[in-house]
C-alpha positions, 0 to 999 in steps of 0.5 A, spaced: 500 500 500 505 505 501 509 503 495 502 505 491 500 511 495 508 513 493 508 511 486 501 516 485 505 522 489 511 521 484 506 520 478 504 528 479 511 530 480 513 526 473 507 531 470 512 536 472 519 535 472 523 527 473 522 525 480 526 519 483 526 516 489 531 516 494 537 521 493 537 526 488 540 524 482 547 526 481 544 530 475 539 534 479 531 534 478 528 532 484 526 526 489 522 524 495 522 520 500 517 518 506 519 521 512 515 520 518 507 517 519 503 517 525 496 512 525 489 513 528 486 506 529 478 506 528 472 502 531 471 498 524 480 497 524 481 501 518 487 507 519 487 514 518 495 515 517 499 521 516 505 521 512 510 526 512 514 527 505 520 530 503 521 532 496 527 535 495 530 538 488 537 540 486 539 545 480 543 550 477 536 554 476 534 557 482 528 560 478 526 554 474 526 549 480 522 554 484 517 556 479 516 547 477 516 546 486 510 552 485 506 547 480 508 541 483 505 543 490 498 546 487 498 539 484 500 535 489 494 540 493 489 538 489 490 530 488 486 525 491 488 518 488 485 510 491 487 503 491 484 496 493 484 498 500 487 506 501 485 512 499 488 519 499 483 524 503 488 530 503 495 532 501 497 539 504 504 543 504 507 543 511 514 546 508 515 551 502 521 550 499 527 552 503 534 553 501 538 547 505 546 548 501 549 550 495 555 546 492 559 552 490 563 548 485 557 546 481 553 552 482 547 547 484 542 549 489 539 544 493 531 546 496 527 541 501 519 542 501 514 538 505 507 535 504 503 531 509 499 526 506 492 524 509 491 516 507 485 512 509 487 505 510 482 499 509 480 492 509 
């Protein structure tokens, strides 16, 4: 179900710009990660989780890589997907973009932002 739910974030960001999984490429573009999830366990044993996710960016283009993370957070805001036994209710932005380093002998800049995912889990 995780690998589902990561593979529907991912495949809003593909729309955007190429996203991996995992570090960012040495090439630049953007990645995620899963960070942290907190569960809350109903009466009917299904789960509502909380996932936190890292969608970190590195480039030469400051502006470029700003303005795709503007559409990628709209998009990502708007994106509500399902499977067999889970459904995304909600994503929301926790993070905007923020400057982590620049790598001055490749003039790329690195940014991490982060979304809470609000995935319902049921039999």
């Amino acid at each position: 179900m995780f690998d589902e739910v990561q593979q529907s974030i991912k495949n809003v960001i593909d729309n955007i710009a190429t996203c991996t999984v995992g570090s960012i490429p040495s090439t630049g573009g953007f990645s995620i990660y899963f960070g942290s999830g907190s569960p809350v366990k109903h009466l009917d044993n299904s789960l509502l989780f909380n996932i936190t996710v890292a969608i970190n960016a590195k480039s030469t283009n400051l502006q470029d890589m700003l303005q795709k993370y503007s559409l990628i957070l709209k998009a990502l805001n708007n994106h509500k997907d399902e499977g067999a036994t889970w459904q995304i209710l909600d994503i929301v932005t926790t993070n905007s973009p923020s400057y982590v380093d620049r790598d001055l002998s490749t003039k790329e800049w690195l940014y991490n932002a982060l979304v809470d995912v609000q995935v319902y889990i049921h039999e």
